[in-house]
C-alpha positions in Angstrom: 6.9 39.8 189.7 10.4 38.5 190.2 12.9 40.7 192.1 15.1 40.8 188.8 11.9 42.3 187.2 11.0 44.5 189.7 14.6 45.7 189.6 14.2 46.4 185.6 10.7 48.2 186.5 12.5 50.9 189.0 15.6 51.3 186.5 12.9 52.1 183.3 10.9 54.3 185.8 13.7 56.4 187.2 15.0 56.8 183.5 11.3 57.6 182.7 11.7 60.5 185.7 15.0 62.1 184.5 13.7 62.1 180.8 10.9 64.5 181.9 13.1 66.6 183.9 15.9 67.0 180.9 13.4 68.1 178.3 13.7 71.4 179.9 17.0 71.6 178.3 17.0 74.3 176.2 16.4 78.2 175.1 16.6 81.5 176.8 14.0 84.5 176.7 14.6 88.5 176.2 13.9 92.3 177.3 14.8 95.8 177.8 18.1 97.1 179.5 16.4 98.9 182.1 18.1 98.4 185.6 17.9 98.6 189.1 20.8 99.0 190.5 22.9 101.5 192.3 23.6 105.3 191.4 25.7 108.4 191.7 24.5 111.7 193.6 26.5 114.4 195.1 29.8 112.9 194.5 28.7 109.6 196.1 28.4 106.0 194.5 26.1 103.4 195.6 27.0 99.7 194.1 24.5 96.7 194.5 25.3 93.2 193.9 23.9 90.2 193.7 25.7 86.9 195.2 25.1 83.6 196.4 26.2 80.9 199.1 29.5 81.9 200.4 31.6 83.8 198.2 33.8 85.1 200.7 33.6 88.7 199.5 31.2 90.0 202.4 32.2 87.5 205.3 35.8 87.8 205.1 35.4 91.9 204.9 36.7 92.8 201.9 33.4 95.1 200.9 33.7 97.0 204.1 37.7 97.2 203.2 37.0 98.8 199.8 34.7 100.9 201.5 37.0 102.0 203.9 39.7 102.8 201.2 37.2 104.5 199.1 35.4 106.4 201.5 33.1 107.9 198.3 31.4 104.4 197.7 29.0 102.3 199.3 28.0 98.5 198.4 25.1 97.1 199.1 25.1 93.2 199.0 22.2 90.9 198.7 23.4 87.3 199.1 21.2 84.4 198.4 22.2 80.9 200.0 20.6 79.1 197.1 22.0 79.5 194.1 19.3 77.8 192.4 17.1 80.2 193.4 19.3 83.1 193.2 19.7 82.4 188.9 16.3 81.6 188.3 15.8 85.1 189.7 18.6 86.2 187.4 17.0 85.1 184.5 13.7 86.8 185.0 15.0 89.9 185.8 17.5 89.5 182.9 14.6 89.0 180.6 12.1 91.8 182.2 15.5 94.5 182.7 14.1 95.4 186.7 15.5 93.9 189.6 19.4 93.9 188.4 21.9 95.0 190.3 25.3 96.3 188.8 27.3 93.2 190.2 25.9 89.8 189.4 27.6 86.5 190.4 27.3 84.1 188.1 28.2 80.4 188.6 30.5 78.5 186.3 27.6 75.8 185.6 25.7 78.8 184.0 28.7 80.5 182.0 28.0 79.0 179.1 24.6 80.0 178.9 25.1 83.4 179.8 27.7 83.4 177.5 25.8 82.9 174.3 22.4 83.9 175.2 23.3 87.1 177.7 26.5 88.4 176.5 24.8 91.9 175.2 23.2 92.5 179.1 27.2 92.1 180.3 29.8 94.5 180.3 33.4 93.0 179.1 36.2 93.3 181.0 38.5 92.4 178.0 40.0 96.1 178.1 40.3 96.2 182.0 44.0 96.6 183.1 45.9 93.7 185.5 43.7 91.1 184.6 46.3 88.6 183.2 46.7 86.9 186.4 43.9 84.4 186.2 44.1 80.7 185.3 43.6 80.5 181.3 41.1 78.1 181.8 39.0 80.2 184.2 38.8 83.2 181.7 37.6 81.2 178.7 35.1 79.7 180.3 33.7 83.3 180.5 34.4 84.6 177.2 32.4 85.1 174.3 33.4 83.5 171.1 34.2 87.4 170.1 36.8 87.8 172.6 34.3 89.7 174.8 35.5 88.7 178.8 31.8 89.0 180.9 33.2 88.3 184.2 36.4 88.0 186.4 36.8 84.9 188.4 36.5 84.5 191.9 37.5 80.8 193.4 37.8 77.6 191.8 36.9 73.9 193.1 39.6 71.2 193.6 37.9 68.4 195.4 39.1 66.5 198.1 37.3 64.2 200.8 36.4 65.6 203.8 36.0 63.0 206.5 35.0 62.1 210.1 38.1 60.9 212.0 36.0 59.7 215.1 33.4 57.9 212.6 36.3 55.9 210.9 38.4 55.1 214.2 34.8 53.2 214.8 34.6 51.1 211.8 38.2 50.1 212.4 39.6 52.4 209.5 42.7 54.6 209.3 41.7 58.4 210.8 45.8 59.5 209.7 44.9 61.8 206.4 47.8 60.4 204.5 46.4 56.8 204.9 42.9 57.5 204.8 44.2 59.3 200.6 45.9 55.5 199.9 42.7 53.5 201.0 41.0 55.1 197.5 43.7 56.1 195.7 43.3 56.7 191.9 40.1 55.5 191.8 36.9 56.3 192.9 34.8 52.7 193.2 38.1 52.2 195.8 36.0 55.0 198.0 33.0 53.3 197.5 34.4 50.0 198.7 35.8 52.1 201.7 31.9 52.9 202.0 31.3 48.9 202.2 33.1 48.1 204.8 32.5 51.3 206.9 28.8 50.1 207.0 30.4 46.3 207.4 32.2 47.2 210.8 30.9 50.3 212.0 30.2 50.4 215.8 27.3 52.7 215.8 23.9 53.4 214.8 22.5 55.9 212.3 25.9 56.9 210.6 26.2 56.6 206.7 29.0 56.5 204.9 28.6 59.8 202.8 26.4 62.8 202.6 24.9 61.8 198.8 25.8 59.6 196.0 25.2 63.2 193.7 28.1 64.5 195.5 30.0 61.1 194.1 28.6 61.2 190.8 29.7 65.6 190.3 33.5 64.3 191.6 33.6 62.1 188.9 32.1 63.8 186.0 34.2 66.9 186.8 37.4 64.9 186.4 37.4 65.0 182.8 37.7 67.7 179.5 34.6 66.6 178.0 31.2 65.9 180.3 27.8 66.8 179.1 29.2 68.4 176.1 31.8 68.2 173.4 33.6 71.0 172.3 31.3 71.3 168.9 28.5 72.1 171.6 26.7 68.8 171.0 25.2 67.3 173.8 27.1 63.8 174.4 26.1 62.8 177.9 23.6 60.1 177.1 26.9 58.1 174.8 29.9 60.3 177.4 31.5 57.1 179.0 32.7 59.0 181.5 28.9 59.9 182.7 28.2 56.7 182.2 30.4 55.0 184.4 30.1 58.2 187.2 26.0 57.4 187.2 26.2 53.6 187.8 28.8 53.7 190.7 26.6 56.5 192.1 23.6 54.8 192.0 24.9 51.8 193.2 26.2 53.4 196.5 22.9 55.1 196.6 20.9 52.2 196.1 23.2 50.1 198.6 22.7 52.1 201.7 26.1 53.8 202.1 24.0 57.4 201.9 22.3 59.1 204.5 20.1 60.4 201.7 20.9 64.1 201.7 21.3 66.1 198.5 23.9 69.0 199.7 22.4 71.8 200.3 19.0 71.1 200.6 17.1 70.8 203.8 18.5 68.1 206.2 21.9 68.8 204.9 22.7 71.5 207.5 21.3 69.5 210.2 22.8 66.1 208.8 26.2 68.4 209.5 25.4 69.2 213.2 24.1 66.3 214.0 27.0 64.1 212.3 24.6 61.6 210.1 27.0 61.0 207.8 31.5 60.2 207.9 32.6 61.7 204.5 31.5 64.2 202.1 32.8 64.9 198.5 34.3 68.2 199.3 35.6 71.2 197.3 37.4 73.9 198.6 34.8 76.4 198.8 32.6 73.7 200.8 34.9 73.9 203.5 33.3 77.3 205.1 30.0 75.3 205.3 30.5 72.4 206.7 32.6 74.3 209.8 30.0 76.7 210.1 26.9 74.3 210.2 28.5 71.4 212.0 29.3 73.8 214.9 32.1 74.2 217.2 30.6 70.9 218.9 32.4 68.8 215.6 35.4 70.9 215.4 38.6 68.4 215.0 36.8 65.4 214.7 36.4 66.7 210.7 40.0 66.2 208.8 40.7 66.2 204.6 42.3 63.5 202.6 43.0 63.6 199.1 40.6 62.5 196.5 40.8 59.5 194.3 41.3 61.7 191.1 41.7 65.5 190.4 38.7 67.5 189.6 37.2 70.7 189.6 33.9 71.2 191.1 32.4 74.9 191.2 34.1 78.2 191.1 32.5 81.6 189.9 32.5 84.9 188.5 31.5 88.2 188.8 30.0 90.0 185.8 28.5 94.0 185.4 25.4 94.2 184.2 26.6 96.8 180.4 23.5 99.0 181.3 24.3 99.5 185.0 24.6 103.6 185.8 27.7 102.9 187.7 29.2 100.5 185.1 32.8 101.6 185.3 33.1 102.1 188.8 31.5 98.4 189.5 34.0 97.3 187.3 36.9 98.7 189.0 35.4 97.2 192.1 35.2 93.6 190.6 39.0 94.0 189.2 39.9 94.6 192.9 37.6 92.1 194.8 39.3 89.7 191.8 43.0 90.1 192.5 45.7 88.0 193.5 45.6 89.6 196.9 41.9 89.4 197.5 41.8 86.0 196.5 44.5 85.1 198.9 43.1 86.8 202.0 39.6 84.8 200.8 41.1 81.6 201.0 43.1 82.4 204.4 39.9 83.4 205.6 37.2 80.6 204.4 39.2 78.5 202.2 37.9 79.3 198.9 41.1 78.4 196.2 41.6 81.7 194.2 41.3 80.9 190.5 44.5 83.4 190.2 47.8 81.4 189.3 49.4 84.5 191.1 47.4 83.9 194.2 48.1 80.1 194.1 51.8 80.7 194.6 50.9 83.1 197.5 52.6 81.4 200.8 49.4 82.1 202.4 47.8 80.4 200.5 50.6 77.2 200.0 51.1 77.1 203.6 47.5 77.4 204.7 45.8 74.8 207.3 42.4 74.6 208.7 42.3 74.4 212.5 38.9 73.4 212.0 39.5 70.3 210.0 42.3 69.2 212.5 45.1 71.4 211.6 44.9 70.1 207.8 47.2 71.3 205.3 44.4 72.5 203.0 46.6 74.7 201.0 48.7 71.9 200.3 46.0 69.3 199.2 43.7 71.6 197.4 47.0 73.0 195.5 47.8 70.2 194.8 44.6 68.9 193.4 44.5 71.9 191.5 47.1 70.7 189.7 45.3 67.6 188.4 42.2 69.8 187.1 42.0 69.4 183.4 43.2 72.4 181.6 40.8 72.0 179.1 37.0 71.9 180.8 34.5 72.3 177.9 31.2 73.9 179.4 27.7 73.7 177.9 24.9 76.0 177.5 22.5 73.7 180.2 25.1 72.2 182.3 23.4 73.4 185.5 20.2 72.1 184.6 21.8 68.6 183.4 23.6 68.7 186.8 20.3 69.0 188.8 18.7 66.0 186.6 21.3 63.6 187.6 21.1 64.8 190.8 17.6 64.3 191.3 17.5 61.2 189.6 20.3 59.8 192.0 18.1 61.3 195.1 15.1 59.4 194.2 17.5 56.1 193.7 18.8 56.7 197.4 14.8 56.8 198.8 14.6 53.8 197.2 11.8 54.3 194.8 13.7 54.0 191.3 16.8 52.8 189.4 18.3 53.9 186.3 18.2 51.8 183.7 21.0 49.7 183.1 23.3 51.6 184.9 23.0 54.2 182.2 22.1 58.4 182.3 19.1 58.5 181.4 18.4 60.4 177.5 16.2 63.2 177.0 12.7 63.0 174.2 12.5 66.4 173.0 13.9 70.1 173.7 11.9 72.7 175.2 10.7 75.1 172.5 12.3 78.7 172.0 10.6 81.4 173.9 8.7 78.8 176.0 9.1 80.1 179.8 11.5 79.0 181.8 10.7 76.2 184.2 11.2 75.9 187.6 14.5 73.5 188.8 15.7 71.7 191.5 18.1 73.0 194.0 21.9 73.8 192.7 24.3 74.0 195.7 26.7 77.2 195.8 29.6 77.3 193.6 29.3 73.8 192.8 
């Protein structure tokens, strides 16, 4: 077979691949309202909640804070770093009522879907006092088309690119953040020609480029109103230009070795971190915390952020209260406080996560923040700034998560080199998975992201 042939084979087969996985698109299942959660006895209250990756609300101590100022009430906290893992849970017990605790996170790729398949196992927050301080675009995304609000927001994610400063002195680059932002300004393929020569003229062995062409593909995708939806609710991400054009320049990076292969968050990731595999990673705010904590003090300064080609919002969350939780109105009052303005500013001073409160933007801690970590790097000054450039409209759809994970996987088998999408194009799904059919099994979703 001719290489050009071969070349068509892999493209068909990795479309073939991603077809499969999307026809999971699709329904939602049912149960009783019974829940596990906390309680009240002798005056006390017990809160549980359920939370994944690093939401800031145990590390930087704000649940022993509340504790402390409400000496009545304990929370009990059960983190999950995968949030994959963490919402398939949530969905089972959602469906069987057992296993729910009064405080669930929920991730902005699954607020649509929770939205209009869940919104009767959710308490609304519509009538809860103080609230008006959030970004509009943060509480729609969580409302019901009723006006019931299911959730307050935590953090949102303006991207930026985090980079290695030693890595790009190596390849003869600029490390200066200011100059490393005009080498791919406006346009992401500038980023991946960046990526070109980095590989061209670095002095080293063993170093890609970036982390993972997904992490490419979600920067650009998130940069726009409309992505795997329209605001009808119609699936358009097999005719979306916009997916289009993100899933050819990813897979070309992918498929021309400027990858070290790693899908964040999945195993090797972590280690890729310490072990600094890789110069650049597609970062939003809330990845920040990670990549200090899991590249160690050994990598401290030699990490610095630049801005990104283009605005976009990658991740963010929300907390919701389960409606038939015992402690229902207390929990609520404790996700109106973990939510405010000054919360979400003591977050971000602590791990960096941008609060998705336009009061809390405007926050001097929060404007004048930098990261000693990432070389002393104005983070609340590029990340507020790229906050700036986030669409106000972002339309969400029901299965965005599990479209996100497709593309994801797709691109991670491009990068092992075993297929190639088709023409450059996303690959289109055969059929739906029917109604009350369990829900399968999918791949790895990072943290808010």
């Amino acid at each position: 077979m001719s290489s050009l042939g071969s070349l068509r084979g892999k493209r068909l087969a990795a479309a073939a691949a991603a077809v499969s996985a999307l026809a999971l698109v699709a329904g939602c299942s049912s149960g009783d309202d019974s829940v596990t959660g906390g309680g009240k006895k002798d005056g006390k209250v017990t809160i549980t909640m359920g939370l994944f990756g690093v939401m800031g609300l145990k590390e930087t101590g704000l649940l022993e804070q509340y504790e402390k100022e409400n000496p009545n009430v304990t929370i009990k906290a059960e983190i999950a770093g995968d949030e994959q893992t963490y919402y398939t849970a949530l969905q089972t017990r959602l469906a069987g009522g057992k296993g729910l605790k009064d405080i669930q996170g929920i991730e902005i790729g699954r607020a649509k879907e929770i939205t209009e398949t869940q919104a009767d196992k959710f308490a609304d927050f519509s009538d809860v006092s103080g609230t008006d301080h959030f970004l509009p675009w943060k509480e729609s995304q969580i409302s019901t088309k009723d006006g019931k609000v299911l959730g307050l927001g935590t953090d949102i994610g303006p991207m930026a690119v985090c980079y290695r400063k030693d890595y790009f002195e190596q390849a003869g680059l600029p490390t200066d953040r200011e100059e490393v932002g005009k080498l791919w300004e406006g346009d992401w393929s500038k980023y991946v020609e960046v990526g070109r020569t980095f590989k061209k003229d670095f002095k080293g062995d063993k170093v890609a480029y970036m982390d993972s062409s997904s992490g490419l593909f979600n920067a650009m995708v998130y940069g726009y109103p409309e992505q795997y939806y329209n605001e009808k609710g119609d699936l358009i991400y097999d005719s979306n230009p916009v997916v289009k054009d993100a899933w050819k320049l990813a897979a070309d990076a992918g498929e021309g070795g400027l990858t070290a292969k790693l899908r964040q968050f999945q195993p090797g990731w972590d280690p890729g971190l310490a072990n600094g595999t890789f110069a650049t990673a597609v970062c939003p705010a809330w990845m920040l915390s990670h990549i200090s904590e899991k590249a160690g003090d050994a990598n401290k300064g030699k990490w610095d952020v630049a801005r990104a080609p283009k605005g976009a919002n990658w991740g963010g969350s929300f907390l919701g209260v389960i409606e038939q939780s015992p402690v229902k109105e207390e929990a609520k009052k404790l996700v109106a406080w973990l939510t405010a303005p000054e919360q979400q500013a003591h977050i971000f001073k602590e791990i960096g996560n941008i609060p998705s409160s336009k009061t809390a933007l405007d926050n001097p801690d929060v404007k004048n923040a930098k990261s000693e970590y990432f070389d002393n790097a104005p983070i609340g000054e590029i990340f507020g700034a790229a906050a700036q450039e986030i669409p106000d409209k972002q339309v969400l759809g029901r299965k965005d998560g599990t479209i996100k994970d497709t593309f994801s996987q797709g691109l991670a088998l491009i990068e092992q080199g075993t297929k190639r999408p088709g023409g450059g194009n996303p690959p289109r799904p055969r059929c739906a998975r029917p109604e009350g059919s369990p829900v399968p099994p999918r791949g790895r979703r990072g943290p808010p992201a």
